[in-house]
C-alpha positions as CSV (number, residue, x, y, z in Angstrom):
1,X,43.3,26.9,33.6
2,X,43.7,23.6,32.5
3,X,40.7,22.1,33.8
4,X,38.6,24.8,32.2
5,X,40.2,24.1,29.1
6,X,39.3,20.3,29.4
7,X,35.9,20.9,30.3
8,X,35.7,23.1,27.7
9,X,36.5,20.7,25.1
10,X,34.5,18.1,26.7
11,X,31.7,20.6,26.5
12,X,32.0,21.4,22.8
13,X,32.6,17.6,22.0
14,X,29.1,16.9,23.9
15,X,27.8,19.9,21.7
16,X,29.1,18.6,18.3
17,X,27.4,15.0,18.9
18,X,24.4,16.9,20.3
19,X,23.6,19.7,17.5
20,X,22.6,16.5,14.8
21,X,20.1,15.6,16.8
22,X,18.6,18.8,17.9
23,X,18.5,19.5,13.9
24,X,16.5,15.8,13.8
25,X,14.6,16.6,16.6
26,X,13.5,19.9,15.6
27,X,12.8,19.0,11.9
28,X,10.7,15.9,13.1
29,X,8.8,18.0,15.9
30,X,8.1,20.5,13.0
31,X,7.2,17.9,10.5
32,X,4.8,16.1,13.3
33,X,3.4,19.7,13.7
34,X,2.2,19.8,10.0
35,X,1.0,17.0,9.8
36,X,-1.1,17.3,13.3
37,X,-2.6,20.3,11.2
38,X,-3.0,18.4,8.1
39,X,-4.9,15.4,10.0
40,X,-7.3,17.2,11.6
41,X,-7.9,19.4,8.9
42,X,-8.8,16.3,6.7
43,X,-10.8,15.2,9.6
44,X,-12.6,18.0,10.1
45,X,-13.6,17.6,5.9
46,X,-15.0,13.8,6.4
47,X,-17.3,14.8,9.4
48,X,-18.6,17.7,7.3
49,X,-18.9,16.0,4.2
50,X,-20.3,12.8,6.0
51,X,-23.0,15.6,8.3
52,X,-24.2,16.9,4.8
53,X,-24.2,13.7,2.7
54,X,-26.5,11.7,5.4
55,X,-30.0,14.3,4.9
56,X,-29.7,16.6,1.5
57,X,-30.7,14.0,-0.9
58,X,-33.6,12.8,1.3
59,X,-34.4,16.1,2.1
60,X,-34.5,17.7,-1.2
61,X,-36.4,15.1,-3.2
62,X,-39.3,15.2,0.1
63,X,-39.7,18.9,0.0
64,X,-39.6,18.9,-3.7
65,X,-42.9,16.6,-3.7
66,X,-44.5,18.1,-1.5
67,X,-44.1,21.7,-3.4
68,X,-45.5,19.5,-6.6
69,X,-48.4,18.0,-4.4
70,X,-49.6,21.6,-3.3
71,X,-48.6,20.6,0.7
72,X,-46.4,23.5,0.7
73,X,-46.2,26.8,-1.2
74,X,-43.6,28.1,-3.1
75,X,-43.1,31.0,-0.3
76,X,-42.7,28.7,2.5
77,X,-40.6,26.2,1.0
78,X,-37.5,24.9,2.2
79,X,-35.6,24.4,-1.1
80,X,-34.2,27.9,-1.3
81,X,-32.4,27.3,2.3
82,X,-31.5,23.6,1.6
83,X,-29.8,25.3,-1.6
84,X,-28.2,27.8,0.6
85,X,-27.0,25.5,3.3
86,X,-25.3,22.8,0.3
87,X,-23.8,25.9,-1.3
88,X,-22.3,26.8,2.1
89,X,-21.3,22.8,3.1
90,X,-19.4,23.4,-0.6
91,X,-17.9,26.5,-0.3
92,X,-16.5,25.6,3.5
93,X,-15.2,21.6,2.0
94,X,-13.6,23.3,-1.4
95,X,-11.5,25.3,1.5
96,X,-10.7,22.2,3.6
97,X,-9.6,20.0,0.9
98,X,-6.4,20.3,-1.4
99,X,-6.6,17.3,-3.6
100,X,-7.3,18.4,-7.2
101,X,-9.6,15.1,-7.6
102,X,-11.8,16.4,-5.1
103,X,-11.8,19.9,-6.1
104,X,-12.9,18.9,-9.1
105,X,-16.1,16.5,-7.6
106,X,-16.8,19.9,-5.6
107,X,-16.7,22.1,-8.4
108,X,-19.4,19.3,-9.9
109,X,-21.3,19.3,-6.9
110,X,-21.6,23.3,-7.7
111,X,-23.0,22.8,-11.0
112,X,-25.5,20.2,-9.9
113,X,-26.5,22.8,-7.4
114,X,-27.2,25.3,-10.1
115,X,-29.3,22.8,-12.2
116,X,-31.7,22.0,-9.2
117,X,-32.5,25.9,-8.8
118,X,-33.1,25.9,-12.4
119,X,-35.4,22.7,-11.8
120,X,-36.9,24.1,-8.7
121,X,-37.5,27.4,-10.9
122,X,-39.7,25.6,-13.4
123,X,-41.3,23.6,-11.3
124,X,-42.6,26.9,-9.4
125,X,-43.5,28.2,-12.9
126,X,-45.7,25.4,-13.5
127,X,-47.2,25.7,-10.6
128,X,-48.8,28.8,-11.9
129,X,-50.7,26.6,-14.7
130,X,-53.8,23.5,-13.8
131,X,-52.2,21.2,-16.1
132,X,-48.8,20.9,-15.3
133,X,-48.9,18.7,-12.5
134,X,-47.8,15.8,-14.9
135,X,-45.0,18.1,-16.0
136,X,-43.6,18.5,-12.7
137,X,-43.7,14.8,-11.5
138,X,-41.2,14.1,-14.8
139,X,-38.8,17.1,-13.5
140,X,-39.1,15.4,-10.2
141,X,-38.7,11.9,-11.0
142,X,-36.0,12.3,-14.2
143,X,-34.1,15.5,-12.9
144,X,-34.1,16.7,-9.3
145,X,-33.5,12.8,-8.5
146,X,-31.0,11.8,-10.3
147,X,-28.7,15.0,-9.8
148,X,-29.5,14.4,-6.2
149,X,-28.3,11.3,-6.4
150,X,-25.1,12.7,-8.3
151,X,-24.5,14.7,-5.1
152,X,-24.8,12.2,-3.0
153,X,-22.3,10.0,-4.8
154,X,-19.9,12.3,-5.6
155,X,-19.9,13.7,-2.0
156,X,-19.7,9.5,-1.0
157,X,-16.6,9.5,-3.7
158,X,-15.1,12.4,-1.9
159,X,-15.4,11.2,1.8
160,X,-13.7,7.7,0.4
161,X,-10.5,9.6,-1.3
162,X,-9.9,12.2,2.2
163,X,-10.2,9.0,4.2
164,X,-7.3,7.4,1.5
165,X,-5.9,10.2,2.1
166,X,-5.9,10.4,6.0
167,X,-4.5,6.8,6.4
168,X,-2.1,7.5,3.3
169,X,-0.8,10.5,5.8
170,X,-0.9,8.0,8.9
171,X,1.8,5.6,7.2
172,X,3.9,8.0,5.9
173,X,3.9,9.8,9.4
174,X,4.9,6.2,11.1
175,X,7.2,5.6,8.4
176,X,9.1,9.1,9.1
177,X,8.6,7.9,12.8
178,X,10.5,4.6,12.5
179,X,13.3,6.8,10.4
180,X,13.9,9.3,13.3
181,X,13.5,6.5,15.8
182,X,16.5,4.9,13.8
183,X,18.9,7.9,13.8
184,X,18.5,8.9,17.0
185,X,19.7,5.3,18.0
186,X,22.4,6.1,15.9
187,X,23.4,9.0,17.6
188,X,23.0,7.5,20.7
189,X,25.0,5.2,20.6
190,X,28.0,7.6,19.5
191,X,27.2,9.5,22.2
192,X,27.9,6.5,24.7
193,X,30.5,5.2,22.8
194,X,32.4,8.5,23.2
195,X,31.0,8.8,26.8
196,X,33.1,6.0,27.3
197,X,36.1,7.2,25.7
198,X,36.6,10.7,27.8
199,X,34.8,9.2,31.0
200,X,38.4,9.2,32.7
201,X,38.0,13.1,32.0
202,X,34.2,14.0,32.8
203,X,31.9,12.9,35.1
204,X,29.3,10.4,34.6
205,X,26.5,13.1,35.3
206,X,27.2,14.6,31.9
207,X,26.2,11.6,29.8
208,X,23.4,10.7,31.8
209,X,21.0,14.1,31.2
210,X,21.4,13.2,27.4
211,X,20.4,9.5,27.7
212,X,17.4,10.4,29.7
213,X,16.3,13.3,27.4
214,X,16.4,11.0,24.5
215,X,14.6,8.4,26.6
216,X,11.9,10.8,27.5
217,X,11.6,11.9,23.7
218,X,11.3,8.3,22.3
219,X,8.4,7.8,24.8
220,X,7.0,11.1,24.3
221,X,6.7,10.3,20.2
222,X,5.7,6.7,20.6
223,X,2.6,7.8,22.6
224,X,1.9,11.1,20.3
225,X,2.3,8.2,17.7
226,X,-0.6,5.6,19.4
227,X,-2.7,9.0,20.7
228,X,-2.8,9.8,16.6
229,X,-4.2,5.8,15.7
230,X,-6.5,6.4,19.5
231,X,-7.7,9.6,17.4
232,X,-9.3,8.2,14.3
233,X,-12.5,7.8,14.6
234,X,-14.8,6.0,11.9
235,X,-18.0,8.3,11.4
236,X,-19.7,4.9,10.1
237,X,-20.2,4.1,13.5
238,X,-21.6,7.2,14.2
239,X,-23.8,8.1,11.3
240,X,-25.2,4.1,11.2
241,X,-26.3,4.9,14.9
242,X,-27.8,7.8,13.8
243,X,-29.5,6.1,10.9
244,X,-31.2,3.0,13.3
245,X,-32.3,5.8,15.4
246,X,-34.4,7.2,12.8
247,X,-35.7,3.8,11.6
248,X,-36.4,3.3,14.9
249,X,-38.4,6.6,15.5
250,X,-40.5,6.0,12.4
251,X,-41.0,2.5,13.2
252,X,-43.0,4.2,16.6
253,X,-40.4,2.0,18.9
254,X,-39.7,4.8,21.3
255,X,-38.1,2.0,24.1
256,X,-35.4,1.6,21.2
257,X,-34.9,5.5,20.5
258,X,-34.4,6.1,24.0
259,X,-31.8,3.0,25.0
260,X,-30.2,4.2,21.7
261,X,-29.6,7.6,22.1
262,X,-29.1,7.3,25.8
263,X,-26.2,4.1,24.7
264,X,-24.8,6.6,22.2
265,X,-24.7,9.5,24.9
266,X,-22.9,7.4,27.7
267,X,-20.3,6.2,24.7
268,X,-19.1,9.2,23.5
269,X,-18.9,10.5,27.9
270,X,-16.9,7.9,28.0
271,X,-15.1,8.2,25.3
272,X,-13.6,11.4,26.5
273,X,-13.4,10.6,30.0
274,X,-12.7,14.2,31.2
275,X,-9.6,14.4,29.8
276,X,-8.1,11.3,31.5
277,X,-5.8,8.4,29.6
278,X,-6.2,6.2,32.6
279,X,-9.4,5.4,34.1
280,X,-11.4,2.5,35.8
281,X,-12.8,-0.8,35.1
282,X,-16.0,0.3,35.9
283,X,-15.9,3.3,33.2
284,X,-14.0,1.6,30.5
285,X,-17.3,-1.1,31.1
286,X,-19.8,1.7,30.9
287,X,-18.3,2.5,27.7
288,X,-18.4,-0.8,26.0
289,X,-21.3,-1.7,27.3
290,X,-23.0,1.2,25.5
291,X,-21.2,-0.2,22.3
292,X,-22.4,-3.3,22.3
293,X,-25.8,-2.5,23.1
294,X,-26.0,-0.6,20.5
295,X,-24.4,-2.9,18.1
296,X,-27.0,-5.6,19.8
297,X,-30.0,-3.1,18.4
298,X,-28.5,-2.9,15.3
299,X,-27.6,-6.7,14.2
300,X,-30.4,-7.8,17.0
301,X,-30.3,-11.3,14.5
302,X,-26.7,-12.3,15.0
303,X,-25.7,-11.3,18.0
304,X,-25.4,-11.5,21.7
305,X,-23.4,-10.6,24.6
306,X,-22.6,-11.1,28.0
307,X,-20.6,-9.4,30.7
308,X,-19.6,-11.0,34.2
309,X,-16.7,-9.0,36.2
310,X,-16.4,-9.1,39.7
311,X,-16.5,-5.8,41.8
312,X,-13.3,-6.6,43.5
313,X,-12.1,-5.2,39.7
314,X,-13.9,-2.2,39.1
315,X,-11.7,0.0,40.6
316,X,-8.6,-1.0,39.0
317,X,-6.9,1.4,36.8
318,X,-7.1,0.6,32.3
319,X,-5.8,2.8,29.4
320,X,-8.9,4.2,28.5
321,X,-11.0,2.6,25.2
322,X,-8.9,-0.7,25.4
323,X,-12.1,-2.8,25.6
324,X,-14.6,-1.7,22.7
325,X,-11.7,-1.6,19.6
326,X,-11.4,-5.9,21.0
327,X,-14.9,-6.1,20.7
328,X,-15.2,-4.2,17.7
329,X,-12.8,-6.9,15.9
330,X,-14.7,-9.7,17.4
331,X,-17.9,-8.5,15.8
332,X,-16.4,-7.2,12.5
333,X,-14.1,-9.6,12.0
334,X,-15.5,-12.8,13.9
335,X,-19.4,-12.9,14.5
336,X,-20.3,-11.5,11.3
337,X,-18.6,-13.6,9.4
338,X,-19.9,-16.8,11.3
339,X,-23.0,-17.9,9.6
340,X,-26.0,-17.6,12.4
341,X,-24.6,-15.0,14.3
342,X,-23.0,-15.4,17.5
343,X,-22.0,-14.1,20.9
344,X,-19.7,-12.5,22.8
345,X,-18.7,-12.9,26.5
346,X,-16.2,-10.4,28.6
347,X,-14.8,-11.9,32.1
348,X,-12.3,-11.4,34.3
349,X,-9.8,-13.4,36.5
350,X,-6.7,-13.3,38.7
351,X,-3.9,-13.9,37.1
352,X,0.3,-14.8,38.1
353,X,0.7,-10.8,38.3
354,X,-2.2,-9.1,38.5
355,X,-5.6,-10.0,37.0
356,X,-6.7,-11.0,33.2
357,X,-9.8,-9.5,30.9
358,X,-11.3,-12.0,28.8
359,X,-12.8,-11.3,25.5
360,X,-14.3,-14.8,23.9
361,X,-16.5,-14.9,21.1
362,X,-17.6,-18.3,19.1
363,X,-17.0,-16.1,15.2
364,X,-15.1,-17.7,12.3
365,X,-12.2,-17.0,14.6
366,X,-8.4,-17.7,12.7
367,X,-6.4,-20.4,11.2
368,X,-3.0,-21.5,12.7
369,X,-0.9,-19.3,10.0
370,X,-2.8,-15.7,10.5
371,X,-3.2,-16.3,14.2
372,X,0.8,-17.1,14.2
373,X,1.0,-13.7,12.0
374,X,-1.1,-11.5,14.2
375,X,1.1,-12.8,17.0
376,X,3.8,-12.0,15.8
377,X,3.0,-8.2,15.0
378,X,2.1,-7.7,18.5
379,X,5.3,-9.4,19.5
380,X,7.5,-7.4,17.2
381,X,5.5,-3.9,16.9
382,X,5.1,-3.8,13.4
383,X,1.7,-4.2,11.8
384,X,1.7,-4.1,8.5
385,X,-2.3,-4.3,8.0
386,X,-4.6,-1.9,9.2
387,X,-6.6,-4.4,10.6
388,X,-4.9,-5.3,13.5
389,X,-4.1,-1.4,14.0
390,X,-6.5,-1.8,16.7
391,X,-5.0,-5.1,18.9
392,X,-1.4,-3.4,18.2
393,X,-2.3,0.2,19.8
394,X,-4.5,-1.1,22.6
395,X,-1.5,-3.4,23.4
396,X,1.3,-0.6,23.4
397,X,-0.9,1.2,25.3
398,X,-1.2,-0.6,27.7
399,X,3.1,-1.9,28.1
400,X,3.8,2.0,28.0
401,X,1.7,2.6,31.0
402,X,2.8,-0.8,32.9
403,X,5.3,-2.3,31.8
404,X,6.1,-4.9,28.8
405,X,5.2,-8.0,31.0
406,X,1.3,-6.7,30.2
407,X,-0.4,-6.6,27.2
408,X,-2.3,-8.8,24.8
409,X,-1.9,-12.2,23.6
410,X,-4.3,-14.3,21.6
411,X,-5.6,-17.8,21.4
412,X,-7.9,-18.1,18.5
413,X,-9.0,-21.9,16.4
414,X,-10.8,-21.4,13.1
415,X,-14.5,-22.1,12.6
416,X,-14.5,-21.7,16.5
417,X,-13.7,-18.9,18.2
418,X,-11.3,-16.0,19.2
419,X,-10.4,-15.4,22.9
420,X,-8.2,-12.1,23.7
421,X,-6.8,-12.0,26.8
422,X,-5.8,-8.5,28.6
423,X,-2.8,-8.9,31.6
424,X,-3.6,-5.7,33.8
425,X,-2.2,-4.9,37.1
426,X,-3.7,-4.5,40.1
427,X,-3.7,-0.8,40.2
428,X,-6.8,1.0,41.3
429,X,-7.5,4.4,40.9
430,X,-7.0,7.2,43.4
431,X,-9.3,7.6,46.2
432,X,-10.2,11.3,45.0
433,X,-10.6,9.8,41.5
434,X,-13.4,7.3,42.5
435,X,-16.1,9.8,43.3
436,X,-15.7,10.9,40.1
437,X,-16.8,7.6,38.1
438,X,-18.3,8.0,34.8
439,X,-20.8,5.8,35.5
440,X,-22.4,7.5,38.3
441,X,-22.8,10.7,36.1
């Protein structure tokens, strides 16, 4: 009877140190929820808004001109849809959107919608009369324009304040990440301490489930945490792509359309990777190989790029997209702000325990003070500029899934150069995993 009554109380004490956390745990899981939801949903509003924003104008003012130029009758013009199909866009953002600033550049967009009807309503009137052709050209040139052009920038003004918004909810989500992170060191700790104190009485097996769970937890929110920064995606990328593609297809260069499309096509295969976090060398260089040829195409006048890895690597294992946010940096942040251009080379090597990745480019690399503060944000996992959000995931990335002895580190001389280095161990990927290479798809 005793016993039972010991355990008992040993139970309940376990309980009472336990219950603050669950109520932590529970309200941050809930919280992380919401704003899961929120993200995506702001997501979601970008891509639409940025889909929409990239044709209408162009569009519009085309078909318009060609209804004024007699190339296409009122009956089988396009306006009427292209009206429809903005309305729509409108409707479906006014829904995805919250902010009151942007509800009000919607509710804008609506009334400049309503003025080009009425434009595109006199236009087809004059239509009906020999000499009004001059007539229509003013409409066209001093009204259907310019509120195109008022659509366009409002629509610009509203993709810049749901991106404020989506990296406003990213630091406030870390922030409340750091917070929990905090208390449930707290209360870990006063669980071992009072482990300590009855472990005469209980068995060390009764501590040691709690210390794992929180274990498991704090890894489980520190990669939801670095999956959420893996998530963004810039559609500038995208839509720029898009945009040289079309220059490209004007310009009659079909070589280029087809090595871009197909570049963009094997990027975003490997982006996702069927599902995997972990996949090979040989992938991961499919995929930034597609970025940089594209990026080559694009900004053919200041850049260059090389790649030289030996086979005996391709089959080791790398958190997926580790290379092409590196490279990214080197060309946003390095080559194109060398005067010239420059050039990029990626190389690998054996290394004291395992093997290295080498990232070198020849940019306005860094000065001894931010190279020494880049350092040591890697070094003490806290970057405070969004800039280096991309070195600092890519790095935790990589120490959750092998340990903290890999990673990134950084040698970089201003006027000269940056050279990332990437510490990987030899780990290559399952047999049954290699038939199914990316590259071979």
């Amino acid at each position: 009877m005793k016993k039972r009554s010991l355990s008992g109380r040993i139970r309940l004490t376990y309980l009472i140190l336990i219950i603050p956390y669950l109520i932590t745990l529970g309200f941050f899981l809930i919280h992380n929820h919401r704003v899961n939801l929120r993200y995506e949903k702001m997501l979601g509003s970008v891509a639409a808004a940025g889909s929409f924003n990239t044709e209408f104008k162009k569009e519009f003012d085309l078909e318009t001109y060609l209804l004024i130029a007699g190339n296409v009758k009122p009956q089988d013009s396009s306006l009427s849809r292209l009206l429809d199909d903005a309305r729509s866009v409108i409707e479906d953002l006014t829904e995805l959107t919250d902010d009151k600033s942007n509800l009000k550049r919607l509710s804008d967009c609506s009334k400049y919608l309503n003025n080009l009807s009425s434009y595109v309503d006199s236009i087809t009137e004059n239509l009906g009369y020999e000499d009004r052709y001059d007539s229509n050209i003013l409409i066209w040139e001093n009204d259907v324009q310019i509120i195109t052009s008022l659509i366009e920038d409002t629509v610009d003004a509203y993709i810049y304040e749901e991106n404020r918004q989506l990296q406003s909810e990213q630091e406030e989500n870390k922030r409340l990440n750091d917070i929990y992170l905090q208390i449930s060191a707290i209360l870990l700790a006063i669980v071992v301490g009072m482990a300590l104190v009855i472990s005469a009485f209980a068995p060390e097996a009764i501590a040691r489930p709690i210390e794992e769970q929180v274990r498991a937890e704090q890894e489980r929110l520190r990669r939801a945490e670095f999956e959420l920064l893996q998530a963004q995606i810039n559609p500038h990328f995208l839509y720029n792509t898009l945009d040289a593609i079309v220059w490209s297809a004007e310009s009659k260069d079909e070589d280029q359309v087809i090595r871009m499309t197909r570049s963009l096509s094997d990027f975003f295969r490997a982006s996702l990777s069927k599902g995997k976090d972990d996949i090979s060398i040989r992938d991961e260089l499919v995929h930034v190989s597609s970025y940089l040829l594209i990026q080559q195409i694009r900004y053919q006048d200041i850049l260059k790029y090389s790649i030289k890895i030996d086979d005996k690597y391709m089959d080791c294992l790398i958190p997926k997209i580790t290379l092409q946010p590196l490279v990214e940096n080197a060309i946003y942040h390095g080559i194109k702000n060398r005067r010239g251009g420059g050039s990029i080379d990626i190389s690998a090597f054996d290394s004291e325990n395992g093997f290295t990745i080498l990232i070198k480019d020849n940019g306005a690399g860094m000065d001894e003070k931010r190279l020494e503060k880049v350092r040591e944000s890697l070094v003490n996992r806290s970057p405070e500029e969004t800039e280096i959000y991309g070195l600092y995931n890519v790095n935790e990335r990589i120490q959750l899934d092998f340990g903290r002895e890999y990673g990134i580190s950084i040698q970089s001389e201003h006027n000269k150069g940056t050279s990332v280095y990437i510490n990987l161990p030899f780990c290559p990927v399952e047999d049954g995993q290699k038939g199914d290479n990316l590259s071979k798809s």
